[in-house]
ChimeraX commands (.cxc) that place a marker at each C-alpha (Angstrom):
marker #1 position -9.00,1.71,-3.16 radius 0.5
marker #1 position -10.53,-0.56,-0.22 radius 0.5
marker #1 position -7.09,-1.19,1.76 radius 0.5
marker #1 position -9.65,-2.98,4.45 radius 0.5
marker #1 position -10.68,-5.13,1.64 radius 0.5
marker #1 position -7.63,-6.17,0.55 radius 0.5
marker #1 position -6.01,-6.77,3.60 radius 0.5
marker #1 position -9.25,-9.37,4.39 radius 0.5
marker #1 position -9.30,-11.33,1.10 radius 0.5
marker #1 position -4.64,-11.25,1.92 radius 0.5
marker #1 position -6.00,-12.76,5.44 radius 0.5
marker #1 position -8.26,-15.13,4.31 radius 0.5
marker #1 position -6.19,-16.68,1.20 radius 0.5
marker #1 position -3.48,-16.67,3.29 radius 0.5
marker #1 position -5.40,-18.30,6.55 radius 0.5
marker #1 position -6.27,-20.95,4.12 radius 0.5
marker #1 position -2.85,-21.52,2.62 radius 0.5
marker #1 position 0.35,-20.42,4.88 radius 0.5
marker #1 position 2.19,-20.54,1.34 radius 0.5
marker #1 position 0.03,-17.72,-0.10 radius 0.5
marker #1 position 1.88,-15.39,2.00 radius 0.5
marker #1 position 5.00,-15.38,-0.18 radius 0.5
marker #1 position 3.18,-13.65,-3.27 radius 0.5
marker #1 position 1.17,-11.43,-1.10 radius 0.5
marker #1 position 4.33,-10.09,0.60 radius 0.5
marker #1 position 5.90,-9.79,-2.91 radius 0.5
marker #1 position 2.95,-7.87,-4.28 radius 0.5
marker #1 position 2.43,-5.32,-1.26 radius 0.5
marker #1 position 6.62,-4.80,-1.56 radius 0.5
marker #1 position 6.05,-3.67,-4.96 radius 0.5
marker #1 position 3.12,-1.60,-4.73 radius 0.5
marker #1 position 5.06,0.48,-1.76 radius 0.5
marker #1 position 8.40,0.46,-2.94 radius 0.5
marker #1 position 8.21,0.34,-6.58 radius 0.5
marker #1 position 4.77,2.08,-7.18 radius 0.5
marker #1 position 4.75,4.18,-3.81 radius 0.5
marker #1 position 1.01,3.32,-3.60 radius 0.5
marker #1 position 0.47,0.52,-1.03 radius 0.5
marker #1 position -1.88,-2.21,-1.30 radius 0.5
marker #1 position -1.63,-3.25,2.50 radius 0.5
marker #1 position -1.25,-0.97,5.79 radius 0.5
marker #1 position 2.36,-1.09,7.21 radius 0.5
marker #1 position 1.55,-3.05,10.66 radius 0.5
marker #1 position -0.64,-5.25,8.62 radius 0.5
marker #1 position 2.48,-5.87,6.07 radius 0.5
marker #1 position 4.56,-6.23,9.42 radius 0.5
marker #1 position 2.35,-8.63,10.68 radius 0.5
marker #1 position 2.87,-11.26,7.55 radius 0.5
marker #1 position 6.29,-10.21,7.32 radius 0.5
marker #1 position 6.77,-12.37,11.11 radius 0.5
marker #1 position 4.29,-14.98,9.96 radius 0.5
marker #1 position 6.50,-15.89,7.18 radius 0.5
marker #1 position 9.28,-15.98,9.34 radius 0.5
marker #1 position 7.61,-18.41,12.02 radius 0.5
marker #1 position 6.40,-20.45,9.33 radius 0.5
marker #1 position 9.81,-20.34,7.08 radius 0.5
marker #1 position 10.70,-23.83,6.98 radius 0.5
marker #1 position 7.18,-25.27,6.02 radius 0.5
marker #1 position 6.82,-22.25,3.68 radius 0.5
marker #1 position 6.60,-23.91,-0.25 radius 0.5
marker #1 position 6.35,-21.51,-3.16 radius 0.5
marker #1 position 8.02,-20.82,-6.29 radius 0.5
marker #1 position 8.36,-17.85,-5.78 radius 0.5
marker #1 position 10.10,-18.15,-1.98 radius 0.5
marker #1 position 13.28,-17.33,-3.67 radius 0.5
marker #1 position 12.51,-13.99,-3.86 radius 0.5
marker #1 position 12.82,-13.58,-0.17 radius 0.5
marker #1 position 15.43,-14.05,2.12 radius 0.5
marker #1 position 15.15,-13.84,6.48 radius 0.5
marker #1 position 17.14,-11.17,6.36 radius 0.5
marker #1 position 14.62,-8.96,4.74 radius 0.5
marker #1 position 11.80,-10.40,6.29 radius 0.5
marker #1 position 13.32,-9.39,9.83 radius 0.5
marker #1 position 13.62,-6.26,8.49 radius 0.5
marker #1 position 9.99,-6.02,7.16 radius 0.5
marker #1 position 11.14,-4.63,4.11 radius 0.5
marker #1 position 11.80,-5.77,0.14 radius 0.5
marker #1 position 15.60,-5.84,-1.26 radius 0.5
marker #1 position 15.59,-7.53,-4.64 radius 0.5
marker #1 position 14.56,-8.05,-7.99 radius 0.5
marker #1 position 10.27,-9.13,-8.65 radius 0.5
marker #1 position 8.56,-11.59,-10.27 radius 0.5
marker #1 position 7.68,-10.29,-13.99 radius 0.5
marker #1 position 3.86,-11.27,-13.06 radius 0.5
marker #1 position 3.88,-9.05,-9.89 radius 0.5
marker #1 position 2.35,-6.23,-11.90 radius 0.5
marker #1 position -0.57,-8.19,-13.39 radius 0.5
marker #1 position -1.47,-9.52,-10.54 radius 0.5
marker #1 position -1.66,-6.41,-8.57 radius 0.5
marker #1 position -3.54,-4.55,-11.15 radius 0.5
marker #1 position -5.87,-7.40,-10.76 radius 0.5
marker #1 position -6.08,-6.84,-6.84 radius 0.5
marker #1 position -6.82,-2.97,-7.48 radius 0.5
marker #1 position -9.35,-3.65,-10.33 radius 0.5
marker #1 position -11.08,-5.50,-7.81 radius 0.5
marker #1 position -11.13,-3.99,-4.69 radius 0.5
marker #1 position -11.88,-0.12,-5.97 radius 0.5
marker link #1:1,2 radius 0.2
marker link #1:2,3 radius 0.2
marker link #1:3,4 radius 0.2
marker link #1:4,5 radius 0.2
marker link #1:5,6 radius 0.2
marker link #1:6,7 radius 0.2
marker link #1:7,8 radius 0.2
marker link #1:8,9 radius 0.2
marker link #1:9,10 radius 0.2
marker link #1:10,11 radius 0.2
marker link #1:11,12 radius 0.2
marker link #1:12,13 radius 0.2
marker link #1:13,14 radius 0.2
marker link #1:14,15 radius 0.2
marker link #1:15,16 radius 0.2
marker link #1:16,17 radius 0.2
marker link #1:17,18 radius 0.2
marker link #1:18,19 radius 0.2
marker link #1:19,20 radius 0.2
marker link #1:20,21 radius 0.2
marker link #1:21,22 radius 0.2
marker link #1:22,23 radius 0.2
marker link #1:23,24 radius 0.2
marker link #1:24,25 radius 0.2
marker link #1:25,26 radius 0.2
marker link #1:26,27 radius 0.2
marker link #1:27,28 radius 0.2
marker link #1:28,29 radius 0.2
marker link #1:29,30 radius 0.2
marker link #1:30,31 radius 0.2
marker link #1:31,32 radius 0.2
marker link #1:32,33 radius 0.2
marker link #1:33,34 radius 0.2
marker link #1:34,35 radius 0.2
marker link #1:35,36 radius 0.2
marker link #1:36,37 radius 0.2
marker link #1:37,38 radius 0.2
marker link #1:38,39 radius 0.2
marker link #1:39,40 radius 0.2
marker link #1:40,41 radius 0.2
marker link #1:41,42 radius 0.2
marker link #1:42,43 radius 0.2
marker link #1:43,44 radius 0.2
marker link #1:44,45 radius 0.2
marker link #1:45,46 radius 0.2
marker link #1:46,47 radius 0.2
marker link #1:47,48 radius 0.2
marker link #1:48,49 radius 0.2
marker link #1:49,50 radius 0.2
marker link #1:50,51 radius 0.2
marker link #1:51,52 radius 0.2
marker link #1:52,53 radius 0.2
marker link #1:53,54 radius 0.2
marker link #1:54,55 radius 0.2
marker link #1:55,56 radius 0.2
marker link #1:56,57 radius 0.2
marker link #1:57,58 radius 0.2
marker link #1:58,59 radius 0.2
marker link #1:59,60 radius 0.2
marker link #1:60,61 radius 0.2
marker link #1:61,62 radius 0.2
marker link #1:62,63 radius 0.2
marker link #1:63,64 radius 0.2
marker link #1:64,65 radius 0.2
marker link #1:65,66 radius 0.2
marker link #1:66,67 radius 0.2
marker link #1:67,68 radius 0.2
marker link #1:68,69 radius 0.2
marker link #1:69,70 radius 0.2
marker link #1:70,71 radius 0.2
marker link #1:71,72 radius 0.2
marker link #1:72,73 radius 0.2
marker link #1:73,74 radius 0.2
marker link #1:74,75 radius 0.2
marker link #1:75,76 radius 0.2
marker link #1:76,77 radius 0.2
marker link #1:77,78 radius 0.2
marker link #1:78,79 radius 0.2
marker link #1:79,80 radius 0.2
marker link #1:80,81 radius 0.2
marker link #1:81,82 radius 0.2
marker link #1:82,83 radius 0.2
marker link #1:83,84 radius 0.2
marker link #1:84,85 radius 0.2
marker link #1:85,86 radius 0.2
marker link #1:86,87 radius 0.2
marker link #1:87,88 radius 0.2
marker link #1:88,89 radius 0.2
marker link #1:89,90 radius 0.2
marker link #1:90,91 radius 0.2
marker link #1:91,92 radius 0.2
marker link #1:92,93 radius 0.2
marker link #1:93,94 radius 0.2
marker link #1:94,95 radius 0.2
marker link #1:95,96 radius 0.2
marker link #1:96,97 radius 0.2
view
């Protein structure tokens, strides 16, 4: 898997749309904690984990919900996920091989 990949396409969809960075986070929590095969290199994870905590109160996404502050000071991922977390990851891996 192209980690280097992934975290560039995560950098530019994100750099593009400050919103984006609620799914991402979502999807690179379940592919560490869940799957125990990471999508994302911890200080890059880190890294949007204080973006979307600078950017918290302009942040709009359905799935937002999902997070909390809390967790995002912590850098980590307490909670349930999104039932299309899976497909969309598999999609992500598909692609960057």
């Amino acid at each position: 898997m192209d980690i280097r990949g992934i975290e560039k396409a995560c950098s530019d969809i994100c750099d593009d749309n400050i919103n984006m960075l609620v799914p991402w986070y979502i999807m690179a929590a379940y592919a560490y904690y869940e799957q125990d095969n990471p999508i994302l290199e911890d200080v890059f994870f880190d890294r949007m984990a204080r973006r979307l905590l600078e950017n918290w109160g302009s942040i709009e996404h359905f799935h937002k919900d999902y997070l909390n502050t809390d967790m995002l000071k912590a850098g980590t991922y307490i909670g349930e996920y999104p039932s299309r977390v899976k497909g969309a990851l598999d999609e992500i891996r598909s692609t960057y091989r």
